[in-house]
DSSP file (Angstrom, degrees, kcal/mol; ACC not computed):
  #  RESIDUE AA STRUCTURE BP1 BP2  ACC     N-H-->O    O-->H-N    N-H-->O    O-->H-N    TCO  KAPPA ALPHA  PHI   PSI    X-CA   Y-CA   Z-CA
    1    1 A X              0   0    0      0, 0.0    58,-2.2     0, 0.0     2,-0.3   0.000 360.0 360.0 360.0 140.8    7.2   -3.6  -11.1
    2    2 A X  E     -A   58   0A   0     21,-1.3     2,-0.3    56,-0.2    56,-0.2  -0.400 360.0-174.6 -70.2  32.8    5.4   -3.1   -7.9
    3    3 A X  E     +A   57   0A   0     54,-0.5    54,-2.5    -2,-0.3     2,-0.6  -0.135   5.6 177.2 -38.1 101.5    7.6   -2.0   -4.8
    4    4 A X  E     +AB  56  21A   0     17,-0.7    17,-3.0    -2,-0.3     2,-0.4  -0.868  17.7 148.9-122.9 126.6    6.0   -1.8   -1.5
    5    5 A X  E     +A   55   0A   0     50,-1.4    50,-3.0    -2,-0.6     2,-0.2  -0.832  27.3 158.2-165.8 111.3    7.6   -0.9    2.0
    6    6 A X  E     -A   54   0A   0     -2,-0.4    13,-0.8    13,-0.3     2,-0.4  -0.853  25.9-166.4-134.6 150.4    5.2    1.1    4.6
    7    7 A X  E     +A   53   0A   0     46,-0.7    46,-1.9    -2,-0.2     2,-0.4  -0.993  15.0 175.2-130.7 145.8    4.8    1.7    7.9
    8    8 A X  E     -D   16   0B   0      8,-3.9     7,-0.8    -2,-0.4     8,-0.8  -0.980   8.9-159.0-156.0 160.9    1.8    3.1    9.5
    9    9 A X  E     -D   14   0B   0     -2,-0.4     2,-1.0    42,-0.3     5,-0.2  -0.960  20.1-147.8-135.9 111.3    0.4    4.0   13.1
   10   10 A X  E >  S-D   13   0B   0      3,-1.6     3,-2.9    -2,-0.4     2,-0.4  -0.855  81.8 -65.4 -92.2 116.2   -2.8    4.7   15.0
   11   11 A X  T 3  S-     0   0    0     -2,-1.0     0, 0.0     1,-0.2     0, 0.0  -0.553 122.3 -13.9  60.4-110.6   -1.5    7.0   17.4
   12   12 A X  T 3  S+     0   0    0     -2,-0.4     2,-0.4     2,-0.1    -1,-0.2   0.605 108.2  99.8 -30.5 -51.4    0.5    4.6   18.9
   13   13 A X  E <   -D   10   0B   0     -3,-2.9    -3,-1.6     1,-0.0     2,-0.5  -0.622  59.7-153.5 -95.2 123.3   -0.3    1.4   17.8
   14   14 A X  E     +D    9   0B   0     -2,-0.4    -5,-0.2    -5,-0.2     3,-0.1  -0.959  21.7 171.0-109.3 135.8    1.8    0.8   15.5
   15   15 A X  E     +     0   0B   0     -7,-0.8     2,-0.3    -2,-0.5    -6,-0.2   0.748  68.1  41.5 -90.4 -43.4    0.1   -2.0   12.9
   16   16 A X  E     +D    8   0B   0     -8,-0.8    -8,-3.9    25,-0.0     2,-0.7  -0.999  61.1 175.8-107.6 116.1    2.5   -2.2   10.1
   17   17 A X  S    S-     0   0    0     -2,-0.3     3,-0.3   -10,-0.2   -10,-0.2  -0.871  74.6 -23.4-107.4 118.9    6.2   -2.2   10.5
   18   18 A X        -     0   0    0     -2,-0.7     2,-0.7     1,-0.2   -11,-0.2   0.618  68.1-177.0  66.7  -4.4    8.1   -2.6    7.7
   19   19 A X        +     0   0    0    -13,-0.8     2,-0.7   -14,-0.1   -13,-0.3  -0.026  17.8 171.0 -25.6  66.9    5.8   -4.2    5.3
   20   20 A X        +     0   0    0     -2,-0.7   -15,-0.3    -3,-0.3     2,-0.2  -0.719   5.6 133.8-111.5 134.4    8.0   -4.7    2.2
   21   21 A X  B     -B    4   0A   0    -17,-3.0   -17,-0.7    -2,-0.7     2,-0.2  -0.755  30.6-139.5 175.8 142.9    7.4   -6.7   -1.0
   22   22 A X        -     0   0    0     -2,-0.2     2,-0.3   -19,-0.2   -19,-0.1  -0.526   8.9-166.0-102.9 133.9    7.6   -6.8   -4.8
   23   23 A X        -     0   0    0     -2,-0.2   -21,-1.3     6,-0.0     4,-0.1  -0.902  19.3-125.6-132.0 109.7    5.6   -8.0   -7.4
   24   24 A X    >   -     0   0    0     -2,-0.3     3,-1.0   -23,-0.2     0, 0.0  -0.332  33.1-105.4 -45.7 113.4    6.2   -8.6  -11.1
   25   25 A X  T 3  S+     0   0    0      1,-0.2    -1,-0.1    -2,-0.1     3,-0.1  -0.074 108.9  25.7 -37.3 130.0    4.1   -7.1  -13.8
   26   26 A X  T 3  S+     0   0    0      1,-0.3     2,-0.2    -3,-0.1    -1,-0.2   0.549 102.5 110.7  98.9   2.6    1.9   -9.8  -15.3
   27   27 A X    <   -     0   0    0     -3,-1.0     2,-0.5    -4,-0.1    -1,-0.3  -0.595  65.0-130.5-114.7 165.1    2.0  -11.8  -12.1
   28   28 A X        -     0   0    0     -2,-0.2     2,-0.4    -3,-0.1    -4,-0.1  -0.874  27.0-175.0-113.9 145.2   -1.0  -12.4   -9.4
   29   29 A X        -     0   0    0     -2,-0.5     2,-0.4    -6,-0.1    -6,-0.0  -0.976  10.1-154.5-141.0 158.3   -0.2  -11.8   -6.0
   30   30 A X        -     0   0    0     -2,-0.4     2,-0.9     2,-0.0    -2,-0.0  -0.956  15.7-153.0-129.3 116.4   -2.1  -12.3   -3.1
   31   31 A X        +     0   0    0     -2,-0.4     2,-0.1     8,-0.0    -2,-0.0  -0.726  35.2 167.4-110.6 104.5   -2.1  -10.6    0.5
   32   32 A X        +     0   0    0     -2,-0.9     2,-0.2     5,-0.0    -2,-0.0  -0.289  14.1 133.1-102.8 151.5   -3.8  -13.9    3.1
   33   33 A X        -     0   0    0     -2,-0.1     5,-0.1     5,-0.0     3,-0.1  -0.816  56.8 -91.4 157.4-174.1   -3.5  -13.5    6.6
   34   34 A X    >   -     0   0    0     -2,-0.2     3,-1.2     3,-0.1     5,-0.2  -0.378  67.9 -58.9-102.8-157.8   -6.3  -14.1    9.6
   35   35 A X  T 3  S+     0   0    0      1,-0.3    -1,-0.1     2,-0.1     0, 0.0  -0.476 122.0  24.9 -93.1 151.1   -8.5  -11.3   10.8
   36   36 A X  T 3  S+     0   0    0     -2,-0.1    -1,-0.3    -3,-0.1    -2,-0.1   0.158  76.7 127.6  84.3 -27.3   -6.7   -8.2   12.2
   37   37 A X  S <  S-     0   0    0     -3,-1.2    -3,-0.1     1,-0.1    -2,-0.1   0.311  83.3-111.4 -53.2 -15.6   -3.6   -8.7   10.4
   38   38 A X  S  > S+     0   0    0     -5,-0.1     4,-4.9   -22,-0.1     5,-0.2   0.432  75.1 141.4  85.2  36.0   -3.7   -5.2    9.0
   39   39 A X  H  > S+     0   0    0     -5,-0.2     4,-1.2     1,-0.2    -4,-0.0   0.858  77.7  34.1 -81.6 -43.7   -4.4   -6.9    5.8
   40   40 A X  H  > S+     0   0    0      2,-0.2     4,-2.2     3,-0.1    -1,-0.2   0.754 113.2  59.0 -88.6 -24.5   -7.1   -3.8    4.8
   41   41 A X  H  > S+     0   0    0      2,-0.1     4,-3.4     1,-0.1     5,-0.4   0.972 103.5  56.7 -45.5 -59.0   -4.9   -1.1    6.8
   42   42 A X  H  < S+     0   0    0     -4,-4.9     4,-0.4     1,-0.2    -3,-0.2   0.797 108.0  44.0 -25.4 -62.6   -2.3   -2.4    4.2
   43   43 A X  H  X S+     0   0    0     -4,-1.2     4,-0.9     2,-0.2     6,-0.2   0.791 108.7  55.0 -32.5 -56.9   -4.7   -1.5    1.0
   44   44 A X  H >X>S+     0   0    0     -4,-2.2     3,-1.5     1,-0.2     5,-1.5   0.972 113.0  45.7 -68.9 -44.1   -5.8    1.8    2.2
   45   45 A X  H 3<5S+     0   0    0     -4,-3.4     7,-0.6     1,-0.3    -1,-0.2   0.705 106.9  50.9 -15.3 -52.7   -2.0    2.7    2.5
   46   46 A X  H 345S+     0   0    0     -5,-0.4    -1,-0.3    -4,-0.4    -2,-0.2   0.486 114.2  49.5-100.4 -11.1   -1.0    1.6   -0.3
   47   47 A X  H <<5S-     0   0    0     -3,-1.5    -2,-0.2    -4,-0.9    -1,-0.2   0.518 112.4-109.8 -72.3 -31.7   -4.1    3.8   -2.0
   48   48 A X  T  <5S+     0   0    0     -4,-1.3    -3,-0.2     2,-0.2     3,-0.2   0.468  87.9 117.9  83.3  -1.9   -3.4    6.7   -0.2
   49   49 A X  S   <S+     0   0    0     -5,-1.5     2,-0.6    -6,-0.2    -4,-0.3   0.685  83.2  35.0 -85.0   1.5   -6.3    6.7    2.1
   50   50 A X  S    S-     0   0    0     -6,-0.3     2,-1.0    -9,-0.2    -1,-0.2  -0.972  89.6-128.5 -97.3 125.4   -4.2    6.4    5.0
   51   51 A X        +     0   0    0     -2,-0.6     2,-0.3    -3,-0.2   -42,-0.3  -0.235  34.4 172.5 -71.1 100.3   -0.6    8.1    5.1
   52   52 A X        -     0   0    0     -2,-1.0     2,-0.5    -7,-0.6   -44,-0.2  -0.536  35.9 -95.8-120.4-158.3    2.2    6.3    6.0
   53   53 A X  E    S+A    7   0A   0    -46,-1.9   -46,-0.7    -2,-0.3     2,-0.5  -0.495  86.0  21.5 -80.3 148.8    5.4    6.2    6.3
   54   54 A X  E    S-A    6   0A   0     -2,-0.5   -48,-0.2   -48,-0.2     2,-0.2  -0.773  84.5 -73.8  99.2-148.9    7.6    4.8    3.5
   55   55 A X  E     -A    5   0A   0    -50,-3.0   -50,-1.4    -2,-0.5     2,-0.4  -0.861  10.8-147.8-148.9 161.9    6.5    4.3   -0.4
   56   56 A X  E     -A    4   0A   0     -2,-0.2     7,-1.5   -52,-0.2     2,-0.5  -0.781  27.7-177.0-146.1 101.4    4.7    2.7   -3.3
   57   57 A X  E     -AC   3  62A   0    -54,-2.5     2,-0.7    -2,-0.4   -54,-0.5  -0.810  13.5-169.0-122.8 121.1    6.4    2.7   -6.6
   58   58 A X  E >  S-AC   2  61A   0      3,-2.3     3,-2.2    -2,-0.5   -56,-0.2  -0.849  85.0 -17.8 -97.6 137.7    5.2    1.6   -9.6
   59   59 A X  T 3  S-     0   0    0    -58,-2.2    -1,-0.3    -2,-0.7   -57,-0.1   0.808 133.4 -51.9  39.4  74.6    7.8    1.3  -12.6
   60   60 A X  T 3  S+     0   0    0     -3,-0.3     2,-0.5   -59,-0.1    -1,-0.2   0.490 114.4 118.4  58.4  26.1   10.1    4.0  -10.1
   61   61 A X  E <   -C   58   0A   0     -3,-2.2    -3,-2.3     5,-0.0     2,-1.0  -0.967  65.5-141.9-123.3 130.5    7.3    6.3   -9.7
   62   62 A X  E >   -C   57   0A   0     -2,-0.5     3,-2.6    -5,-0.2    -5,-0.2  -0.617  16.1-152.1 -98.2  97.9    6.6    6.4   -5.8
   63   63 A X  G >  S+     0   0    0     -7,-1.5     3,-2.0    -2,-1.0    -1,-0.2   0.602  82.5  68.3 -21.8 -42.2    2.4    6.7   -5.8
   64   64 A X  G 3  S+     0   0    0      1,-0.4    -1,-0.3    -8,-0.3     4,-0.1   0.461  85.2  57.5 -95.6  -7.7    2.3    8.2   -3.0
   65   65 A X  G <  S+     0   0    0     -3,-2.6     2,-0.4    -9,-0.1    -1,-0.4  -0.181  86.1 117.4 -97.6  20.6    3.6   11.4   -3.6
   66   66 A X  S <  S-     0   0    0     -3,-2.0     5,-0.1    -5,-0.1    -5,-0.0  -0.879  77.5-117.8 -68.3 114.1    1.2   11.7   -6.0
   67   67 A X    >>  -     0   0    0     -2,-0.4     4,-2.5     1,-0.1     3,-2.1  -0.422  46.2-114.8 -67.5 130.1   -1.8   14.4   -6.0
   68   68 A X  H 3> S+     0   0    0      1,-0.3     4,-2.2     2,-0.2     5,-0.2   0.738 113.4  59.0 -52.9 -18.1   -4.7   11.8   -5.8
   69   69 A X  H 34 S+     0   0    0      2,-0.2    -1,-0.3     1,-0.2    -2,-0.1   0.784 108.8  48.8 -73.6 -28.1   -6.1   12.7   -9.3
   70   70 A X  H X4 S+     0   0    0     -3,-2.1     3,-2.0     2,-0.1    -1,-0.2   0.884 109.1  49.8 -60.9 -67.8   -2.9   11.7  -10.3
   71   71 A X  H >X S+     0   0    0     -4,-2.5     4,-2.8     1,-0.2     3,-1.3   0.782  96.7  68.5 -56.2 -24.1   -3.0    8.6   -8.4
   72   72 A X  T 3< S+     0   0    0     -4,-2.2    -1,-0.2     1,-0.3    -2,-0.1   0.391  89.4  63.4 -88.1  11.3   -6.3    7.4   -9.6
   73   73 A X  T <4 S+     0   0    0     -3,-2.0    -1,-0.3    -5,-0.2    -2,-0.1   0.317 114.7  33.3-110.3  30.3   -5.0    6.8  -13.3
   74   74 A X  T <4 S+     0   0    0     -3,-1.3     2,-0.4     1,-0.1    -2,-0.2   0.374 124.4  44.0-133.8 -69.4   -2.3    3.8  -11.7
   75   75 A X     <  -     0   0    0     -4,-2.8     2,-0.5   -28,-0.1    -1,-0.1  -0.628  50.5-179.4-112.9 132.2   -4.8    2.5   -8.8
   76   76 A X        -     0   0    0     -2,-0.4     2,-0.5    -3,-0.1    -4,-0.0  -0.901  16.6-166.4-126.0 134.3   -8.4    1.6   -8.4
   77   77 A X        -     0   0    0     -2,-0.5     2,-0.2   -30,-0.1   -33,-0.0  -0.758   5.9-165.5-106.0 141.5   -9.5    0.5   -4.8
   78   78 A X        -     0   0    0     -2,-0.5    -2,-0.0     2,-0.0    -1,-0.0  -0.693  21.3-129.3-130.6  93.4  -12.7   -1.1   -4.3
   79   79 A X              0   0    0     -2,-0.2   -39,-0.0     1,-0.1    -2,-0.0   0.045 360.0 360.0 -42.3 131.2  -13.8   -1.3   -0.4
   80   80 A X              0   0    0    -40,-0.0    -1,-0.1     0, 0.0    -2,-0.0   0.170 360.0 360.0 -41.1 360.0  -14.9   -4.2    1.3
């Protein structure tokens, strides 16, 4: 299972509050929303190219405290 609940900031501006949601192995999930939405902030987050606050656990192991070499055998990101 997927568990995601982040927060993140530039500088101030804060973009994601709270972001939280679960996804089921096997299942397709989809993140919609209009432009601005932080909808690629999200991604990189959740990759580990931007740090935020909070976590990303796959099966109870939280990604993100992961040394990236680590991280790149659970996630591949492909930029827009």
């Amino acid at each position: 299972m997927l568990e995601v609940r982040l927060s993140f900031s530039y500088g101030r501006r804060e973009v994601l509050k709270e972001v939280e949601f679960s996804a089921q192995k096997e299942r397709l999930l989809a993140i919609i929303g209009p432009n601005g939405a932080g909808k690629s902030t999200l991604l990189k987050c959740m990759v580990g190219i931007l740090k935020p606050r909070g976590y990303v656990k796959l099966d109870n192991t939280n990604l993100l405290k992961l040394k990236p070499r680590d991280r790149a055998k659970f996630i591949t990101y492909v930029p827009q």
